[in-house]
N, C-alpha and C positions, 0 to 999 in steps of 0.2 A: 504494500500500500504506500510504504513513504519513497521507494522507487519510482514511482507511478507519479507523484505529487511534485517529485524532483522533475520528472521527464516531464511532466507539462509545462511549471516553469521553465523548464529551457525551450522549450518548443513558442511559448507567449512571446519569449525573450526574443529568439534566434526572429520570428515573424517581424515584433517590434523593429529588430536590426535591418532587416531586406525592405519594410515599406518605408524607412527613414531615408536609405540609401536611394530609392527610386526618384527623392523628392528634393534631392541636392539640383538646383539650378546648372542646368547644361552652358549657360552662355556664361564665356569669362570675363567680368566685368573689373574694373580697377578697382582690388582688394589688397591694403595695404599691410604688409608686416606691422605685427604688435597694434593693429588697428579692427575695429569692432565694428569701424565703417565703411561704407561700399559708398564708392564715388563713381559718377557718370561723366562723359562727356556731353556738350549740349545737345551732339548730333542725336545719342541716345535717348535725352529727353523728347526729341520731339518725336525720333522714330518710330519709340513704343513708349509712350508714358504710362501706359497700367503693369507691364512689365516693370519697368521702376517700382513703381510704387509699391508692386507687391514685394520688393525686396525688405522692405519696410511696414505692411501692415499684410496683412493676409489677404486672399481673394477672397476673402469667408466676409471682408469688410464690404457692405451693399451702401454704398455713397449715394445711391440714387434715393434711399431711403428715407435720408433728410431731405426734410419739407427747401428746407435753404439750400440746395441744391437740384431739386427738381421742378423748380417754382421757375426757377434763369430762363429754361426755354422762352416760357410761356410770358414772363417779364419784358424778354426782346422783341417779341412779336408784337408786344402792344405798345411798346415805346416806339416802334419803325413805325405803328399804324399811325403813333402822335406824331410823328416827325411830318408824315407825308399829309397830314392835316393840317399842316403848322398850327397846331393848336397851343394854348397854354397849359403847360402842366404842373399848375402849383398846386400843392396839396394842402386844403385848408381846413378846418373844421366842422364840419357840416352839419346843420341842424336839422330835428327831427323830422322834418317832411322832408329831405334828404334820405336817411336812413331808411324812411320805408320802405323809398324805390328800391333799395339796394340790393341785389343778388348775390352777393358771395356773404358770405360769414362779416368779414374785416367791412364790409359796406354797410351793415346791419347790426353793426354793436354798438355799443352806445360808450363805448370805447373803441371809436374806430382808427384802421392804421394802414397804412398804403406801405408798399413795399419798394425797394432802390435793391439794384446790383453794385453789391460789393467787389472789386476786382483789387486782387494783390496777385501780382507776378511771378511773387516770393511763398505763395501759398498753392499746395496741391487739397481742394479743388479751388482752382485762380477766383471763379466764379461764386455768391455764394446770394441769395436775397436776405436783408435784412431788412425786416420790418419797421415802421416808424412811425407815432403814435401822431394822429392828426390833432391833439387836442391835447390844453394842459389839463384839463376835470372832465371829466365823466357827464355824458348828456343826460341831464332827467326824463324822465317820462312825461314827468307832467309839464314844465316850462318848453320843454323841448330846445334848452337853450344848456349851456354847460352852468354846471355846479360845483362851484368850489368845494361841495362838504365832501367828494371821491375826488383824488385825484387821478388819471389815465398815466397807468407804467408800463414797459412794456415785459416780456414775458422771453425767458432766456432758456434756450437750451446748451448745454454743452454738447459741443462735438468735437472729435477727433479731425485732425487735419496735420498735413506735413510740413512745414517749414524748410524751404529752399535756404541752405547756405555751399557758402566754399566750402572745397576738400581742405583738410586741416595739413594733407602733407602736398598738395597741385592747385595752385591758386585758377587753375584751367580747368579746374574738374569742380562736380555738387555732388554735393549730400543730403542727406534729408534729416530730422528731426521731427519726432511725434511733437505732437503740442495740441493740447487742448483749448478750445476757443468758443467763450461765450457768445452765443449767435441771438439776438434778439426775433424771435419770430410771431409774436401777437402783442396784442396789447388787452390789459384789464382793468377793470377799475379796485383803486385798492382805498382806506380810510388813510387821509394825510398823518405823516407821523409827526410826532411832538416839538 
């Protein structure tokens, strides 16, 4: 019996060994002695950027998942639609017969919040929406006009993201850094504090 218990542990073991081996990265990238970092040339970055990236977080990481990243599309679309309108696009606080038209969630809260692309060059995903609160208080129901007794904050996720720097030993080469980054994505109404 404790034959048998040894031979399985080696068999878990020996398996463990062959599916880690399979998962070693074939392409040779700039890995430097006594270095725990993997450095790119640019041509790399642009060639296969999820390639990168997964050298640094897993493909198990679903980026599309965040609202602040899948929102960009659909951000650009309606910014080209305001361009070719020349319309004005300033985002103001809207009062309650406002609100009612409104169709999306953020048109219809009484803490409403319009969204902007965030772009850093320096950040994998470059692209990201942050939301932004059209109003300093909270619209009542009944005045239909904002109230000082809520004030409108907005509402933070954190997310994971990479941060572009130099290779620390090829000033011609990048590296990445995890870094977590507070992403503002709604807005609520909350009581002002003291």
């Amino acid at each position: 019996m404790h034959s048998l218990l040894v031979a399985s542990l080696l068999a878990i073991f020996f398996l463990g060994t062959c599916y880690a081996k399979k998962h070693i990265p074939h392409k040779q990238h700039h890995r430097h002695n006594n270095q725990d970092s993997y450095c790119f040339s640019h041509e790399d970055l642009e060639n296969s950027p999820l390639e990168v990236v997964n050298h640094f977080v897993s493909n198990k990481v679903h980026w599309e998942r965040y609202s602040a990243v899948n929102l960009v599309p659909e951000l650009e679309d309606i910014e080209s639609r305001r361009k070719r309108r020349r319309r004005d696009s300033a985002d103001n606080c809207p009062d309650m017969n406002v609100l009612l038209k409104g169709r999306a969630l953020n048109e219809r809260s009484i803490s409403p919040w319009s969204y902007r692309i965030d772009i850093d060059e320096k950040r994998f995903p470059q692209k990201l929406a942050f939301a932004q609160c059209l109003c300093n208080y909270c619209i009542s129901s009944v005045s239909g006009k904002q109230n000082s007794a809520l004030n409108s904050v907005p509402i933070y996720q954190t997310m994971l993201v990479l941060r572009r720097r130099t290779c620390p030993t090829n000033s011609n080469l990048w590296t990445f850094t995890l870094e977590y980054l507070k992403v503002p994505v709604a807005c609520t109404c909350s009581v002002p504090r003291n």
